[in-house]
C-alpha angles and dihedrals in degrees: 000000000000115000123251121229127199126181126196108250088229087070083080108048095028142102102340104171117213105202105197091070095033081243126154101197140172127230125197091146138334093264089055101035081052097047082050105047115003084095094049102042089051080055093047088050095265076132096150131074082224091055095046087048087052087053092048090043083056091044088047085050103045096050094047088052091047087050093049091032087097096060102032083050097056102044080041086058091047103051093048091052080049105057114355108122103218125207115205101030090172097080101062096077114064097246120184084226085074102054116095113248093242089056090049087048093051087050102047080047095055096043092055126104097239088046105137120168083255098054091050092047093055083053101049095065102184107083089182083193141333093332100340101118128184131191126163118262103174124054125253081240088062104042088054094053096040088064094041090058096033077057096043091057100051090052091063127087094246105125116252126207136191134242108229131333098290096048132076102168123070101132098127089060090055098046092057081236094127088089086112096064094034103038117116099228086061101053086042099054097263 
């Protein structure tokens, strides 16, 4: 069954940063876009009709990439699962033998029958502050592999898109290597 994907119209009109003047804004139409900043880009030294035209022209282009991003990023996907050479093909697939000892410890804690939130806390030694607590889950192994591919990747010549306008990252996702944060035997307890 194929996957259905919504996105919030205000994907579209939202939070388009412009980084040049450090400004979040938001488009519907020029008119409105100009009633809204004109004034505070003049403030922030967009002084010239030809600078403010250059911004318009960015915020143009970066809605038009947000209402074309589905479908780029989905032949961009594609083409990456066609031909893309990965490295390190054994972290694709959640292993045990990537989970941190600690974590596997916490879990076979919690699935066991005498778990209680204070015995899992005695066992979860880092208190970050006042009840923010940390504890590994990936190995050091993995993590080492995971940044050698993510490097890897961005050394090829397989085209890379954004997010969104304040990100340029975004390469896990293409890679389909964000199994270990989607995978169902993690959100279930391994």
């Amino acid at each position: 069954m194929a996957k259905t994907f919504c996105v919030c119209s205000c994907f579209f009109t939202h939070n388009v940063f412009l980084q040049r003047y450090g400004l979040h804004c938001v488009f519907l139409d020029d008119d409105q876009f100009g009633e809204d900043y004109r004034a505070l880009l003049r403030e922030k030294g967009c002084a010239s009709d030809q600078e403010y035209d250059e911004v318009l022209k960015e915020v143009h282009g970066e809605v038009e990439r947000r209402r074309e991003s589905s479908e780029t990023s989905k032949l961009r996907v594609q083409t990456i699962q066609l031909h893309y050479q990965r490295l390190h093909s054994q972290i694709y697939t959640l292993s045990e033998q990537f989970l941190d000892g600690q974590f596997l410890e916490i879990v076979k804690y919690c699935r066991s029958d005498t778990a209680t939130p204070a015995g899992l806390l005695d066992i979860i030694t880092e208190e970050e502050v006042p009840n923010v607590y940390s504890f590994p889950v990936l190995t050091e192994q993995f993590c080492d592999l995971l940044l050698q591919e993510l490097e890897h990747f961005d050394k090829s010549k397989m085209s890379k898109g954004r997010p969104n306008s304040m990100n340029n990252y975004g390469q896990k996702q293409l890679l389909s290597a964000d199994c270990v944060c989607t995978d169902p035997a993690v959100r279930t307890g391994v």
